[in-house]
C-alpha positions as CSV (number, residue, x, y, z in Angstrom):
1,X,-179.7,64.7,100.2
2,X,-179.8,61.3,97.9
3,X,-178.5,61.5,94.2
4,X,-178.5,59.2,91.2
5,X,-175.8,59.2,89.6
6,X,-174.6,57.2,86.1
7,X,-171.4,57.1,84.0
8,X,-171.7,58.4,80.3
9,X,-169.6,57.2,77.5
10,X,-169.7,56.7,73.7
11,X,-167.3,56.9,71.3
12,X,-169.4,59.3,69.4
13,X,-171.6,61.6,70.7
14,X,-173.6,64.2,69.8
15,X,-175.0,67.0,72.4
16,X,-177.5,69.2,70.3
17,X,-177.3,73.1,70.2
18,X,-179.5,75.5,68.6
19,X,-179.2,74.4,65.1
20,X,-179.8,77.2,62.1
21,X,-180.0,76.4,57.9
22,X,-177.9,72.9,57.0
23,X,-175.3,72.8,60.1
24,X,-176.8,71.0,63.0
25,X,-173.1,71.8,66.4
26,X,-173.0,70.1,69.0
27,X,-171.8,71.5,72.6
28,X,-169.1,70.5,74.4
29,X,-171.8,68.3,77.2
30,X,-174.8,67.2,77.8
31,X,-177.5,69.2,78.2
32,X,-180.4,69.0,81.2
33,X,-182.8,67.9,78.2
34,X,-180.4,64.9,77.2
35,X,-180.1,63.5,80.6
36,X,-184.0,63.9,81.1
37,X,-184.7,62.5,77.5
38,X,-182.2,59.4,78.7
39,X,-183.9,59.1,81.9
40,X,-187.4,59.0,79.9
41,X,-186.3,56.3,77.6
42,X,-185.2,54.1,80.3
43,X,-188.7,54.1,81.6
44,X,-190.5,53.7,78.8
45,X,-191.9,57.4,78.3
46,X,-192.7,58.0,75.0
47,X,-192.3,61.9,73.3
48,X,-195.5,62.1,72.7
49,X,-196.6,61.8,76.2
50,X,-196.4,65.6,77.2
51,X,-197.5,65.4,80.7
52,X,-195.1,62.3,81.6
53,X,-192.3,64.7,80.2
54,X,-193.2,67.2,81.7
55,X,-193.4,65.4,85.1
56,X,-189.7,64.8,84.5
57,X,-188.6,68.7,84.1
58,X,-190.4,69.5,87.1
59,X,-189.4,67.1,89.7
60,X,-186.0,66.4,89.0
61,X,-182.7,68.1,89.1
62,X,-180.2,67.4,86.7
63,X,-175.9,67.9,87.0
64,X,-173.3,66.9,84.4
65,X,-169.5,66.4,85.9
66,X,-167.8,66.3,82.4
67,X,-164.2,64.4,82.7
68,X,-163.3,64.1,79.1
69,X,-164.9,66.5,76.3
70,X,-163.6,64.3,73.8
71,X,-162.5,65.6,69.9
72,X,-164.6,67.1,68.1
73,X,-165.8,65.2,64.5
74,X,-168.1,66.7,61.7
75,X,-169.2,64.8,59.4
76,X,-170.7,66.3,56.0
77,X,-174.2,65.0,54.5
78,X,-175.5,65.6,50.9
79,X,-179.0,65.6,50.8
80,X,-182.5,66.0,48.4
81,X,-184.7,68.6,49.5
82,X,-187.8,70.5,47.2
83,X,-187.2,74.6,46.7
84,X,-189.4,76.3,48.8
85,X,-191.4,77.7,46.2
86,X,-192.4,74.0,45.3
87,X,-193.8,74.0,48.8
88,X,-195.7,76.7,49.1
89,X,-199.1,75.6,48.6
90,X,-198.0,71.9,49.1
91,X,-198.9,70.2,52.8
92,X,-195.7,69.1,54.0
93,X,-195.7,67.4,57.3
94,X,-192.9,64.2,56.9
95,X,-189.6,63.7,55.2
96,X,-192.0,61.7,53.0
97,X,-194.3,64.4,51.6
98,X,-191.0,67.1,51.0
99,X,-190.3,64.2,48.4
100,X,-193.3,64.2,47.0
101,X,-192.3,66.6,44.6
102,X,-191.5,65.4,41.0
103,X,-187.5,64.0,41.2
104,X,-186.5,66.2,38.4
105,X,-187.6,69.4,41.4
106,X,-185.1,68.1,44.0
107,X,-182.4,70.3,44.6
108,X,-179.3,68.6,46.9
109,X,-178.2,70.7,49.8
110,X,-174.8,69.8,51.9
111,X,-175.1,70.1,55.5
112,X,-172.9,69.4,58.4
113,X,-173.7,67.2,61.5
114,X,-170.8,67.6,64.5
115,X,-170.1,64.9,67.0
116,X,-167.6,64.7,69.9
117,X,-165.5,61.3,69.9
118,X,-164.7,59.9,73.6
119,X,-165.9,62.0,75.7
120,X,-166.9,60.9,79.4
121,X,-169.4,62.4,82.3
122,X,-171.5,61.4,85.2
123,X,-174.6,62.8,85.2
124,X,-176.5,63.7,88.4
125,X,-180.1,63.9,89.3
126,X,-182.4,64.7,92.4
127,X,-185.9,65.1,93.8
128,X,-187.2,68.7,93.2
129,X,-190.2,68.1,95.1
130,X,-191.4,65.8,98.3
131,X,-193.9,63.8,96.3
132,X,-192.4,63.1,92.7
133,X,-194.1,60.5,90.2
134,X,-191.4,58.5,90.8
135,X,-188.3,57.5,93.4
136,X,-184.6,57.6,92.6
137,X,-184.1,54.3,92.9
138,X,-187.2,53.3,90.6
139,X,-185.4,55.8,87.7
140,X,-182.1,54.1,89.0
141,X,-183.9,50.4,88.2
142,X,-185.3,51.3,85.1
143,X,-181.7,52.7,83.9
144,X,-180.5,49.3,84.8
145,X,-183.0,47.5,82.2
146,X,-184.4,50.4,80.2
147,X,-187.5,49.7,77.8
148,X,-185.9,51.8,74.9
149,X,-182.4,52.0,73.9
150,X,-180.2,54.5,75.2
151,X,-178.0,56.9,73.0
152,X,-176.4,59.9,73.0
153,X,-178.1,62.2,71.1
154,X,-178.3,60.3,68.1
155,X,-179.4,57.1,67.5
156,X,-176.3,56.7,65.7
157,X,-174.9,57.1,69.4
158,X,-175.1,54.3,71.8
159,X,-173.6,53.5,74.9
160,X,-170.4,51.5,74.7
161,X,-169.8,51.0,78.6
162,X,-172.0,50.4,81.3
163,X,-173.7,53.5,83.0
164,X,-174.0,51.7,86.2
165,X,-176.6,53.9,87.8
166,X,-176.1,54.1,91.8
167,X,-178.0,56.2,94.4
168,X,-175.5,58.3,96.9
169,X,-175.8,60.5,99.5
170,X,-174.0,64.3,100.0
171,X,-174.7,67.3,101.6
172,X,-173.4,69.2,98.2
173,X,-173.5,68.2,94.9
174,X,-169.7,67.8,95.3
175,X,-169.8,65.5,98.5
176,X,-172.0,63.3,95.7
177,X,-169.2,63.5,93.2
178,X,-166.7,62.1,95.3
179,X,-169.3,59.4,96.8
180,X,-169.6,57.7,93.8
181,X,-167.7,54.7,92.2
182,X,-167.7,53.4,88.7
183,X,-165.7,50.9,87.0
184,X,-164.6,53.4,83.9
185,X,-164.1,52.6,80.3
186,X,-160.0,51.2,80.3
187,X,-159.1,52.9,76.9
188,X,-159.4,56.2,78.4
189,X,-157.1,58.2,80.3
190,X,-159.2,60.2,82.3
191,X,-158.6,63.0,85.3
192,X,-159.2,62.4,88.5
193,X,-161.4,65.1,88.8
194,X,-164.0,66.4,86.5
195,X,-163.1,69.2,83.7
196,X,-166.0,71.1,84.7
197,X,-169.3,70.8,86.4
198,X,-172.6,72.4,85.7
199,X,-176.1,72.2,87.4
200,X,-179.3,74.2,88.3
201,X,-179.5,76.9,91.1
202,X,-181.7,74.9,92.9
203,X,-179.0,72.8,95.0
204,X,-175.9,73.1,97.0
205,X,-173.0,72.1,94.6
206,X,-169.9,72.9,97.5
207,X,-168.1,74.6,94.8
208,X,-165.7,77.6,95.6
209,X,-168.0,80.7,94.4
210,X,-164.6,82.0,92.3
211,X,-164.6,79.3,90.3
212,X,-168.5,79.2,89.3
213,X,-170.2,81.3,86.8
214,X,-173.6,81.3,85.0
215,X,-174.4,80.8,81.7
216,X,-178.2,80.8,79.5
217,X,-178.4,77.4,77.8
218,X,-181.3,76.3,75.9
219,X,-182.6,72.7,77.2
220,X,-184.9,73.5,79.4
221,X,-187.5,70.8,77.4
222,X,-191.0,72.7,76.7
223,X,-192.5,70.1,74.3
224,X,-190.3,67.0,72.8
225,X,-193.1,65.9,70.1
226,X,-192.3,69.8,69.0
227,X,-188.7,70.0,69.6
228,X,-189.4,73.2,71.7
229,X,-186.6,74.1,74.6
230,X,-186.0,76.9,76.5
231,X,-183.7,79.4,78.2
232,X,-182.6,78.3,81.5
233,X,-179.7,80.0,83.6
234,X,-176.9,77.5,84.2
235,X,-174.2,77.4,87.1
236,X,-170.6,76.3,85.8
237,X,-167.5,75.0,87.7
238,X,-164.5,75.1,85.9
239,X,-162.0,73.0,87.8
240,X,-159.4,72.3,84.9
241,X,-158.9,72.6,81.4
242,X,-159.3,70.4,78.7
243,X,-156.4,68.7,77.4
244,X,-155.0,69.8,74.3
């Protein structure tokens, strides 16, 4: 079976959870929404273009090998908002019309936003089906001269070391792991093998069953010009722990 596989690194990060009132967490990886939202800016796939996204989700896999979770960082944000009674009868649809509202009705709110600093992965993908819009190595090319810029999950976020996309062959998703090889940032001290590694239950991953467990995790992409995800069941390796 033929992977792509590419090396992740920035020294801040942020992996989006469910996010409720002003705090906006971030998990401890990426998620399979992150690597196919990476994947669509390479080649040039707008949010807006449901079916193109939605191509994505169906015919390709997605695996994260995470090597280095990094420390996490939250940073605090004071912002303007109208009180919701203001908005009531008020169409609201930008950032623009909430402020629309007369200054002296602004309220300021704090909210958190949470980053991880340093943290390091190889993400995986796959064909799902025999006739997919598009081949590994075309995703691989476009990764190597992507149309939009790449970030990790902010735009705040870009990539500070070269993701050096590669196409591999392995019978499991571990024969893969230890296929590929990437020149990896200097500054960090990383493990020679990954932390943990998670993927769907849709290909042979060569892991020891007593190490692997399943998890829901909401990234399963349903619309990106909504934000919508989903529930999807997730199958965990957990090789080592982090380092203190």
């Amino acid at each position: 079976m033929q992977y792509l596989a590419f090396q992740l690194y920035a020294p801040l990060a942020s992996f989006g959870a469910p996010a409720v009132g002003e705090s906006r967490p971030t998990d401890a990886y990426m998620g399979r929404s992150a690597v196919l939202g990476l994947i669509a800016a390479a080649l040039g796939i707008r949010r807006n273009d449901d079916e193109a996204q939605q191509a994505l989700s169906r015919h390709y896999g997605v695996a994260i090998a995470v090597f280095a979770e990094g420390l996490l960082l939250r940073d605090y944000h004071t912002s303007q908002v109208p009180r919701a009674s203001d908005m009531k009868r008020r169409p609201h649809a930008t950032r623009s019309d909430e402020l629309s509202v007369p200054r002296r009705d602004l309220k300021t709110i704090l909210s958190t936003r949470d980053y991880r600093q340093d943290s390091y992965s190889i993400a995986l993908s796959w064909q799902r089906a025999e006739s997919p819009p598009r081949t590994l190595a075309t995703l691989r090319d476009a990764l190597l001269t992507p149309r939009f810029t790449l970030y990790l999950g902010r735009k705040a976020c870009p990539l500070a070391w070269p993701i050096q996309p590669q196409l591999v062959d392995g019978a499991t998703l571990r024969d893969a792991l230890a296929a590929v090889h990437f020149e990896r940032p200097t500054e960090l001290k990383l493990p020679a093998q990954p932390l943990r590694v998670s993927w769907e239950d849709d290909v042979a991953s060569g892991f020891d069953d007593a190490t692997v467990y399943a998890v829901p995790r909401k990234d399963e992409p349903v619309s990106r010009m909504r934000w919508q995800f989903t529930d999807r069941a997730e199958q965990v390796a957990l090789l080592a722990e982090p380092s203190p």
